[in-house]
N, C-alpha and C positions, 0 to 999 in steps of 0.2 A: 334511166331504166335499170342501170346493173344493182342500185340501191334498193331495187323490188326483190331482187332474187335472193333466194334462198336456197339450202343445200340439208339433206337428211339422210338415215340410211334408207337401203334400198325398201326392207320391210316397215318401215315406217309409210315410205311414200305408199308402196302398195295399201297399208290400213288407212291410210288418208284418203287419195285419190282411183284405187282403182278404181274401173266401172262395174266389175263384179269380182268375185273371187272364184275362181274354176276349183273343183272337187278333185281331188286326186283321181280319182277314177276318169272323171274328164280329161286330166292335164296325161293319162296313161292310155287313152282312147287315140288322142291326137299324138302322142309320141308312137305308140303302133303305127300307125297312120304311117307316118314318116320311116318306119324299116321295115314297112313291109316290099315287096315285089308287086306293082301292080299290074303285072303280065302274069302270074299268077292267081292274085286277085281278083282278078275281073275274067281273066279267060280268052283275053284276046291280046292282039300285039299291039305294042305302043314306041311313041318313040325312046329309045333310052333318055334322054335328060330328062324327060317325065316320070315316066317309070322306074326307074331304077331305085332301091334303099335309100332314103334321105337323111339316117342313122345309121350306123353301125359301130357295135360296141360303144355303143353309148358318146360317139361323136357326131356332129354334122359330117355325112361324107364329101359335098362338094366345098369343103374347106379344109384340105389338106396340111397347108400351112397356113398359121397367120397373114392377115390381107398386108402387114407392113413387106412379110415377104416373098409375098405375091409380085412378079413379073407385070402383072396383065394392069391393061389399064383400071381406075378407079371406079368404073360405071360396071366393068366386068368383072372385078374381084366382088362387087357386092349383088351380082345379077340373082345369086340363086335362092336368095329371100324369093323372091315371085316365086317361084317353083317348093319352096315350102308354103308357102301362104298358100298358093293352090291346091296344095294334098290338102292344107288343113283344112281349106271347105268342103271338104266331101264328106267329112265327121257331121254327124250326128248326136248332138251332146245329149237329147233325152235319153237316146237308146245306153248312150255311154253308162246314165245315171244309173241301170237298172241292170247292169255287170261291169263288171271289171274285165281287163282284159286277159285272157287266160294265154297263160305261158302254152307255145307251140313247140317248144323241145321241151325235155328233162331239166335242162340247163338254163341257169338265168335271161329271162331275153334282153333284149335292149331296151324295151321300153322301162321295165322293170328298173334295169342299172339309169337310166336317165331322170326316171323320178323321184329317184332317191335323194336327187340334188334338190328340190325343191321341201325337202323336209323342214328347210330353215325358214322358210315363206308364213307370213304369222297367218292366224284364223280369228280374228278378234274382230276382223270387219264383218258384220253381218251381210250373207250373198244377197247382191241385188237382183231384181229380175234380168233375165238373157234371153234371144231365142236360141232355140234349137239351131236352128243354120246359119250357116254365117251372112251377116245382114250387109258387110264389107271384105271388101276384096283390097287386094296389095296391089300395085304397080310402082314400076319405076322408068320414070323419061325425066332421066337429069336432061335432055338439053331441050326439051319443051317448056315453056311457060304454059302455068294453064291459067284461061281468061276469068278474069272477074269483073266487076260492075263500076268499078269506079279503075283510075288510070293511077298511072303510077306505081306499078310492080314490074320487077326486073326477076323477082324469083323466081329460080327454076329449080324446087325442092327433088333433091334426089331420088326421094322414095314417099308412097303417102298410101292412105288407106283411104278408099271412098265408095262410095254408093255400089251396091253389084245391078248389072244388070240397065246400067244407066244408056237409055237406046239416043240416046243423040250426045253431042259432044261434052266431055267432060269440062268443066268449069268447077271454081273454087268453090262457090255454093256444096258442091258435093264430097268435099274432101272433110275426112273427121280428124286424120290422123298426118303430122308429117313429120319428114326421116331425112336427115342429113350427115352422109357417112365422109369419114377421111381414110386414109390408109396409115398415116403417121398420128401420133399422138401429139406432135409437135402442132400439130394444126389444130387444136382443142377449141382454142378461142375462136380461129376464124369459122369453126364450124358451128360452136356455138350462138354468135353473131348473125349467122346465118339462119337458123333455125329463129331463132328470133326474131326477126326480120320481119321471114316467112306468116309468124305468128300475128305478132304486129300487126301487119295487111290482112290476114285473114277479119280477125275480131272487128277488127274497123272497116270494113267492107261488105261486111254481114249482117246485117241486122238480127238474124237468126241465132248466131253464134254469143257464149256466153261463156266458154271456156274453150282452149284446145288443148290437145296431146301434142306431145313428140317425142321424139328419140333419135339420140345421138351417137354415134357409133366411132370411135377412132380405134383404129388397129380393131385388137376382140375386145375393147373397152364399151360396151354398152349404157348409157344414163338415158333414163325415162324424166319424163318434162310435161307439168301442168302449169298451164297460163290461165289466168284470169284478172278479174279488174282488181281485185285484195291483191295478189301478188304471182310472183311466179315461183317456182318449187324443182330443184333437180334432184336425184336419186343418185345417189353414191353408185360407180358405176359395178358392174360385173359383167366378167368374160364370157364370151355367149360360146366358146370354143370349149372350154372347161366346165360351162353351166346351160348346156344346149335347154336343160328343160324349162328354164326361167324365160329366155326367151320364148319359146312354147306358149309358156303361161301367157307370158306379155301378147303375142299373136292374139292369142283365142280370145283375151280378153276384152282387147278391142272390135276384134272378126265379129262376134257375138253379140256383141253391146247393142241394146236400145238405143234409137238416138237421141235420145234427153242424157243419157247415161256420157256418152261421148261429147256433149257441151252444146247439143241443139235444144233450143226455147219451144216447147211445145204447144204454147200460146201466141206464136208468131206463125205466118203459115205466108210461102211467095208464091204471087199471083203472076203468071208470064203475060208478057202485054196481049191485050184484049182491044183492036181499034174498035169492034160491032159495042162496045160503051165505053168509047172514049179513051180508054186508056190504051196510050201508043207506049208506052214502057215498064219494064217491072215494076207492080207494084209488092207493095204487103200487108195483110190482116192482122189485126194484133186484136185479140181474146181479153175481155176484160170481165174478170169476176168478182163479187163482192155483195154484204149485204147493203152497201148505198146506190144498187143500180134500179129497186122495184120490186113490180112483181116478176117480171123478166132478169132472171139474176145475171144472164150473159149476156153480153154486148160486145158487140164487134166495128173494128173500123178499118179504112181502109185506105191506105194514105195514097195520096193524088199527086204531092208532089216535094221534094227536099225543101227545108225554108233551113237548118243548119245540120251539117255533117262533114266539120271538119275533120282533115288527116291530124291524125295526130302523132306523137313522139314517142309516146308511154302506152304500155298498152295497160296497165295500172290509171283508178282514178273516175271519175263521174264520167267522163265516154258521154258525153249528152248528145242527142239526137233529135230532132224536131224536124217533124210531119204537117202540110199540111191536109188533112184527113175527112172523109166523110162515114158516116154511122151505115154498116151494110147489115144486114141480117144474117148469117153467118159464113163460117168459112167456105160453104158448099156453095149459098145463094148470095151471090152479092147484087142483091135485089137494096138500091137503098132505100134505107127507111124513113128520109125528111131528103128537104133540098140543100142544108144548113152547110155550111164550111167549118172544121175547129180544126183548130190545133193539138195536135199528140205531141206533147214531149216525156224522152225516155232518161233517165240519168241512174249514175248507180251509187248508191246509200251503204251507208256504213247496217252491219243491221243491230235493228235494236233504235237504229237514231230516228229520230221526230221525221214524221213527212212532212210534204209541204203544205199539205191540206190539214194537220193539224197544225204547224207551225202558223200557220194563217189564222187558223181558229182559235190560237192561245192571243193572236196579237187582238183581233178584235175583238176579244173577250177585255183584254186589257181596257183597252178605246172605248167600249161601252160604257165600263166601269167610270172611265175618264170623263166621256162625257156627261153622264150621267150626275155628277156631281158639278158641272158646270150648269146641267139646264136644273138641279135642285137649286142653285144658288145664284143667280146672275151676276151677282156681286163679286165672284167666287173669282181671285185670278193666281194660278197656280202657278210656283214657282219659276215652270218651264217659261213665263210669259215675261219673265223679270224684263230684258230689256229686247222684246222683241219689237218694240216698237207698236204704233195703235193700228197701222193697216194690215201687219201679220198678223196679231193679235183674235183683229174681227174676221181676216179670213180664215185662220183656223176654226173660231166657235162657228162660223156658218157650217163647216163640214161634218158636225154633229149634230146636221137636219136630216129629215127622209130625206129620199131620194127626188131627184129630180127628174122629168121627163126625157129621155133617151140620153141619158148617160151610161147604162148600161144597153149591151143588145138583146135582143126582144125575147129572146130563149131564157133570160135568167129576169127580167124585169117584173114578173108580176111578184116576185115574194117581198115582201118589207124590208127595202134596204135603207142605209144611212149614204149618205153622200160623199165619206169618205170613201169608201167601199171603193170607189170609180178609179181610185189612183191604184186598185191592184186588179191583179187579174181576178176572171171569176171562173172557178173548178167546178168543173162539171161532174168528173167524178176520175177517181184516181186506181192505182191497183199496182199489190206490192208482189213482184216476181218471186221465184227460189232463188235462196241463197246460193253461192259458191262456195266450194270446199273449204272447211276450216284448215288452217295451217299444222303441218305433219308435227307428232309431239319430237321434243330434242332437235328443232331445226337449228342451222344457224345462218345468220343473216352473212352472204359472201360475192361483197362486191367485186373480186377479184374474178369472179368465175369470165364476167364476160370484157376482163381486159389485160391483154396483154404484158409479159413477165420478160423484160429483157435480160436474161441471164448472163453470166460471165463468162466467158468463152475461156476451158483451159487447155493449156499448153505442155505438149510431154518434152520443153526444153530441159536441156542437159541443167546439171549443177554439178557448182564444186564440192571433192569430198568434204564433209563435213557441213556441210551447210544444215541449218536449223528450219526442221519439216513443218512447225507448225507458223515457220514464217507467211507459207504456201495458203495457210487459212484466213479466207475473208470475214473483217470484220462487218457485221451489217451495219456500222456506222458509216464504214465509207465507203456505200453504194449510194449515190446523189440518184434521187426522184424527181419526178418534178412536182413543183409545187403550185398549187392552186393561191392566185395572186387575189383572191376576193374575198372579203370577210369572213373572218371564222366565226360562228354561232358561238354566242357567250355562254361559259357552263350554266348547266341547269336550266338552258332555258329548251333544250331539244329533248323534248319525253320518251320514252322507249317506245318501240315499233309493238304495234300489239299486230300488224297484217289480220284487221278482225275481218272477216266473212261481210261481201256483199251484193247486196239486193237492186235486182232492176226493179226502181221505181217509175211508174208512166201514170200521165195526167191527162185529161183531155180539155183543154180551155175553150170556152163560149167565144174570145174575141181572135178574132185573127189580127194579125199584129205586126210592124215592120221593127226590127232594132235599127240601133242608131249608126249598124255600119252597111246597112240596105240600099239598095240600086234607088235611082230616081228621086233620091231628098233633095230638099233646099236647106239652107243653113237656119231658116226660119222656121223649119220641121224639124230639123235637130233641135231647135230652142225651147220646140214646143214640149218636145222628148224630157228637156233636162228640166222643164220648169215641174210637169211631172213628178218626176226624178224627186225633186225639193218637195215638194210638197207631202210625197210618199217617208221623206226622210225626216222630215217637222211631225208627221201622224207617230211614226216607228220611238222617238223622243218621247212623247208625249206617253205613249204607250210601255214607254223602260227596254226596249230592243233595238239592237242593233244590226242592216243587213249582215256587212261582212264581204260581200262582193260585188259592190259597186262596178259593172262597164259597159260596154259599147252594145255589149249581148245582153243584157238583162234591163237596157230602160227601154221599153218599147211604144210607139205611136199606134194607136187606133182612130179609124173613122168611124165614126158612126153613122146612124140610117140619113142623117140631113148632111154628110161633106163634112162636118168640123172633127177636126182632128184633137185628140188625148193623147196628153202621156202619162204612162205607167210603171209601173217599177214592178218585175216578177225576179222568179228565183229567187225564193227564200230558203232555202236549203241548209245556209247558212247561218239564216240567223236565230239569233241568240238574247237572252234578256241579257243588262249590262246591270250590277256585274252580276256573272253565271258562276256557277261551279260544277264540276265534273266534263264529262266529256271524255273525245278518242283523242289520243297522241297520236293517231294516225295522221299521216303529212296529209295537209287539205292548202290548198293554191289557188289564191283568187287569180283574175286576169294580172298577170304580168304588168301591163303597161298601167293599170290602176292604181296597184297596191298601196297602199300606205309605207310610210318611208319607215315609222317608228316598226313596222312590220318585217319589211322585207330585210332591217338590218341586225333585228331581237334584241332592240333595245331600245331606251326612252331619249328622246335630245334634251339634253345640258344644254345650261346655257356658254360652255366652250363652242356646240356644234355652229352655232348661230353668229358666235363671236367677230369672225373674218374669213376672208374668203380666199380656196387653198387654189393652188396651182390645178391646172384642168384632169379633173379624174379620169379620163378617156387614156392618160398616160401612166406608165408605171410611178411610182412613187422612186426618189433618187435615196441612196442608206442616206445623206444629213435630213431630207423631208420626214424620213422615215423616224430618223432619232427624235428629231424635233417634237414631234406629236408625241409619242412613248414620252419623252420628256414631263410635256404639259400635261397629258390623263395621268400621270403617275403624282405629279404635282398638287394637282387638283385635286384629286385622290384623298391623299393626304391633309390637304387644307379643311374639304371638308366629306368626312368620313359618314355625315348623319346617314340620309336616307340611304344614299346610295353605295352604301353596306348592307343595310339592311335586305333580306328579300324581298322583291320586289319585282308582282307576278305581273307583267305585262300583258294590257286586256285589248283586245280592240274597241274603243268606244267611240261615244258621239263623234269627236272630233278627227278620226279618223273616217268614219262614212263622206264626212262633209269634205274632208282631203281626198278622197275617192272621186267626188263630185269634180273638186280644183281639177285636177290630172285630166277628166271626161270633156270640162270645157275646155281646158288649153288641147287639149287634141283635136277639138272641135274647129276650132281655129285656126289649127296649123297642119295637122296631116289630112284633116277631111279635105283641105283645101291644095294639098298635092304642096306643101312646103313643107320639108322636114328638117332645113339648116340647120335651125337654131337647137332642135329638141331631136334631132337624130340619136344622142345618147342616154337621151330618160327614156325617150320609147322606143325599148328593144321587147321582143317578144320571151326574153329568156334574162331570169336573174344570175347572170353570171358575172365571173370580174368584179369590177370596179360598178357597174351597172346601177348598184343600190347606193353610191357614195355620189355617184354623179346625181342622181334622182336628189340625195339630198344636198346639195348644194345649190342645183335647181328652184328645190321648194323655201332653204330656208336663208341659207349664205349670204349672207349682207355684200351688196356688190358684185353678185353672181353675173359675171359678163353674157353669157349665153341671153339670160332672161333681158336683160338689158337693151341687148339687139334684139329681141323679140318687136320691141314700142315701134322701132325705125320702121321691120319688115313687113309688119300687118296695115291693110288697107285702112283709109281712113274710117269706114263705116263698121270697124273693128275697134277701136279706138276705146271707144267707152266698156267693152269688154276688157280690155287688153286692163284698163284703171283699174278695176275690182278685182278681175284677177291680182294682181300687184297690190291693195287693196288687203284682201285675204290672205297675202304671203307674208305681210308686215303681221298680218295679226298673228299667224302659225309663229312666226320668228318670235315672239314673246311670250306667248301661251303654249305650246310646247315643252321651255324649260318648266313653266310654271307648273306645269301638271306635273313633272317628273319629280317636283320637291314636294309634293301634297300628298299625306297619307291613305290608303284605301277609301276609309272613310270618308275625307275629303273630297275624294272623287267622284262621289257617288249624287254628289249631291248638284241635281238639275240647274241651278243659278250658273253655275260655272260654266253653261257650255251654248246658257240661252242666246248672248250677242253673236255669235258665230253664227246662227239661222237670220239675222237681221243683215248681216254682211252676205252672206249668199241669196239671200231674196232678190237682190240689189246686182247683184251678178248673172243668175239668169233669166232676170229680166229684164236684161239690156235691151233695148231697142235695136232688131236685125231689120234695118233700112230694107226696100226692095232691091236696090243696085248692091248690095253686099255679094263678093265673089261665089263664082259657082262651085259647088261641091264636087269633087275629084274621086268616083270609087277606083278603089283600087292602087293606089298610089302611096305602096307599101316598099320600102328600100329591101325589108327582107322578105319579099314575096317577087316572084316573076308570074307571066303572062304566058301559060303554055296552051292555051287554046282559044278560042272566041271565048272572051268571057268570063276563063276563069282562072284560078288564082291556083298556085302552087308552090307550099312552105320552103324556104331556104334553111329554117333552122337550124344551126349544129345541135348536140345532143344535148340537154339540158342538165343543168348541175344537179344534186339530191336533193329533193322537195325537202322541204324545211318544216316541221310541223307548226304549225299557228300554237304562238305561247299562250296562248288564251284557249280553254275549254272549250 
């Protein structure tokens, strides 16, 4: 997370992120506001901490001295924000727009002296629309939690901005803005941390929310804070003691705001549970517009029930979500309009990059193409067939027939399809959200902001006369850090951060579907998923693409209208023609436990890596283990300097999907089945450490003892998987290095990657006996069991996303 944040000045953040820009006359409306008397104003009596000047001479008056040296407790040194937020809703910003506010003596008033501060505030951002009243109110109950919809929040945010007027109990749903104050500056971080946190759990608990604010206060140090899935943004801070009017600004800004303006989706709308149809829990409607929906250009759905919404670590990153959903008639009338069930899935896209509903459309355009020159030619056997053997062979040219009867469901089955078609999902229709704030200009990326600085503690000990003062000076060499003990990214191969702007993407799919880490499988439903799975990966070949994110979540089973079960392969989000060019340097992370090994460690295996097999990576490496290596790659190096000098842009291609696949069945076998011995250190949920070295020694290490004991601990009706597996990792161990000596060109070329689908054909379609053991959900070493049912992440915090060396 702290690798997402970034840092700018304050007028920058504001031309980026504000939600509008207040007019000086505004920002002089609402600072009278604040010095006037409202026992005179108004004409009656009030309490004095209400009433009383909230400026004078151009200061906050209930901030006498800074809050570091402020006596009172830390809930009460920051209490009298409420009490300004409250005068400021009584403003009226139309009226504001149509005078200024006219000095009441001869003499300068305060509002006057307090606006002047805001002269530095840029005007470059175009005003967005505001109302007139304030549409959000302030509070603060640091020691309340306020409730949300999913479990697992401890936050109890100092201060927040949310809904006015809200007649039943506040919850998270309704907060736009939150506020986490210290008194000391020394507590930056943890207040930081905090806010963050806070943020975190909102976004991910909301399906509504698509960005939030905050603001962080230590001592009179104020920084303003935009979160979103591109990245996070903090503001250089200023004294709100010395720069009352800025803060001002900051209030109204938010106070006023639209709620699209403050980070709610206005195409998402929450429906409170309704038992009189069915729905005993919150649901939500999500808005879909577009010229592919008809003559009815809007369309509305309404989702029934979670199928994925995991907690997640980052609040950066695709944040996927999936509903399953019915079609209602709008947000007003949830009259439904069919009896049908689909699927909503929501993810978040770089923008500018390919959807999925074109990415689909480019592949089967490819495969048309492909086939089409098989059924011009019957003779015709394209390279990709080299040695795929005669029964893969004929079963790929059948899948370049129509379709066949209920392979697809009945909602998408009358239009003319091919028979490949059935190994992907079928899109009903898609729809691309607004974007999130571009990134403020002159940021700088600072991952220090959210970690801790242990500074040198100094000492006013005596010396002798004479002693030499710049002894006293520390050198930053000998301050010891700690060091991250897990591969460093090879130069050049980590792109610059562009944090580009992005887009909820949502889809709505015909098939309802279980993935492969769903309640109630058999291991022979998993097989059926992965056979799928190959089949979707031989079409993607055939076609010059590659997925990219091979897992548990993206190969899914369908029933169809007679009981027999399909598997599929969705999310293509990621994929890509091999080879591609261009693309985002923005960091993009398949599933963890999947990855490809030449991936997670950005770079290709030599034939050193294959060589022999090292002492167990799960432990540190000793300085002679450590010499020894630096030895041998320096050696090696040397000997032979060809390719690997050369540049040399590592792609993910064919034969890492099919290593995708490897990692999916050994997991299939060993954690679905509640044993995790042998493979506890490849499948960690997080590439940290050593993580990526143990993975490859796993897959390719000659004599790897883990995989070894794997043949002992699997039942016997696993056996014949357990072979091919083993099978496929002889073949990685020599075609690995081989690709790494072969030039671009070379690569490109289909023969070299055909045997590898005749080795996997053979692999998921091992025969899963009936008596093969039962499947274990949930029996995850870094997950616990906090309620009936369901699952709750242990993970530490995750290293810095790494960008995919391949475009």
């Amino acid at each position: 997370m702290r690798h997402d944040v970034v840092r700018c000045s304050l007028n920058n953040w504001f031309a980026a992120y504000q939600t509008f820009e207040p007019t000086s006359e505004e920002v002089a409306a609402c600072v009278q506001a604040l010095a006037v008397n409202l026992d005179t104003r108004k004409g009656r009596k009030q309490q004095k901490s209400t009433s009383e000047p909230l400026i004078e001479d151009g200061k906050f008056v209930p901030f006498k001295v800074p809050p570091s040296q402020n006596q009172n407790t830390e809930n009460d040194v920051f209490k009298p924000f409420k009490a300004i937020a409250d005068r400021l809703s009584t403003v009226d910003l139309d009226a504001a727009t149509k005078a200024t506010v006219d000095a009441e003596t001869d003499s300068p008033c305060a509002a006057e002296k307090v606006v002047a501060a805001t002269a530095t505030s840029t005007d470059t951002q175009q005003a967005t629309r505001r109302h007139s009243n304030a549409h959000w109110s302030y509070d603060s109950r640091p020691n309340s939690a306020i409730p949300g919809e999913q479990e697992g929040s401890t936050n109890r945010v100092d201060g927040y901005f949310h809904r006015r007027e809200v007649k039943r109990k506040l919850w998270l749903g309704d907060v736009a803005v939150i506020c986490e104050y210290k008194k000391k500056r020394e507590d930056a971080v943890q207040n930081r941390l905090q806010l963050v946190s806070a943020a975190s759990h909102l976004l991910n608990q909301d399906p509504i929310r698509f960005a939030i604010y905050g603001i962080t206060i230590e001592d009179c140090d104020v920084s303003l804070w935009y979160f979103c899935r591109s990245h996070t943004a903090k503001s250089e801070s200023f004294n709100f003691l010395e720069n009352p009017a800025i803060l001002v600004k900051v209030f109204i800004s938010f106070m006023f705001a639209p709620s699209e303006s403050v980070g709610f989706d206005s195409n998402i709308r929450r429906i409170m549970p309704s038992p009189a149809d069915g729905h005993l829990s919150i649901s939500y409607v999500y808005r879909f517009t577009g010229e592919d929906n008809g003559k009815e250009r809007v369309h509305y759905y309404r989702t029934r029930r979670t199928i994925c919404d995991s907690h997640r670590l980052c609040i950066t990153g695709r944040a996927t979500r999936v509903w399953e959903a019915e079609q209602v008639k709008s947000f007003d009338d949830l009259t439904r309009v069919d009896e049908r069930v689909v699927v909503l899935r929501e993810v978040w896209l770089d923008e500018g990059a390919a959807t999925e509903r074109q990415i689909q459309q480019s592949i089967f355009a490819s495969l048309n193409e492909f086939g089409a020159k098989l059924e011009e030619n019957p003779g015709y056997s394209p390279p990709h067939f080299v040695d795929f053997g005669a029964d893969l062979e004929e079963e790929v040219r059948a899948l370049f027939k129509e379709e066949q009867e209920g392979s697809f469901p009945p909602s998408a089955a009358s239009a003319r399809r091919m028979v490949y078609e059935k190994y992907f999902l079928t899109i009903r229709e898609d729809f691309v959200g607004r974007a999130t704030r571009s990134i403020a200009k002159d940021y700088q990326a600072d991952s220090m902001l959210l970690r801790k600085v242990q500074h040198m503690r100094k000492t006013k000990s005596p010396t002798v006369p004479g002693a030499d003062s710049s002894r006293n000076n520390q050198n930053s060499a000998t301050v010891h850090v700690k060091r991250n003990d897990g591969p460093a990214p090879p130069p050049g191969n980590t792109p610059a951060r562009q944090y580009r702007p992005k887009r909820a993407y949502r889809l709505v799919y015909e098939e309802c579907c279980l993935d492969l880490d769903a309640k109630n499988l058999s291991l022979r439903d998993i097989f059926t998923g992965l056979q799928g799975c190959f089949i979707a990966l031989v079409l993607l070949f055939c076609a010059g693409w590659v997925h990219r994110d091979i897992s548990c979540g993206n190969v899914l089973i369908w029933t169809d209208t007679r009981g027999k079960k399909h598997g599929k392969l969705g999310d293509l989000e990621y994929a890509k023609p091999f080879p591609s060019e261009g693309g985002s340097p923005d960091p993009k992370t398949g599933t963890a436990y999947f990855m490809p090994v030449e991936i997670v460690l950005g770079r290709r295996l030599a034939s050193n890596d294959t060589a022999q097999k090292r002492p167990h990576l799960s432990e540190p490496l000793t300085a002679k283990q450590k010499a020894q290596e630096e030895e041998s790659r320096l050696l090696a190096r040397s000997r032979n300097p060809g390719p690997q000098e050369k540049e040399d842009h590592l792609q993910h291609h064919f034969i890492h999907d099919l290593e995708c696949l490897w990692w999916l069945s050994l997991w299939s076998i060993t954690c679905k089945l509640g044993n995790w011995d042998q493979v506890k250190d490849v499948f960690v949920p997080f590439n940290a450490g050593n993580a990526g070295l143990a993975r490859k020694e796993f897959l390719v290490d000659k004599g790897a003892p883990a995989f070894d004991a794997l043949r002992t601990a699997l039942p016997e009706p696993l056996q014949l998987v357990h072979i091919y597996l083993e099978v496929a990792r002889t073949y990685f161990q020599s075609r690995f290095p081989e690709l790494a000596q072969l030039d671009s060109t070379e690569r490109r070329d289909p023969t070299g990657y055909s045997y590898a689908y005749s080795i996997f054909r053979k692999l998921v379609n091992a025969t899963i006996p009936s008596d093969a053991p039962s499947v274990v959900w949930g029996s995850n070493p870094y997950w616990e069991v906090v309620s009936e049912g369901e699952l709750k992440a242990l993970e530490p915090e995750a290293p810095p996303k790494r960008a995919r060396p391949d475009p």
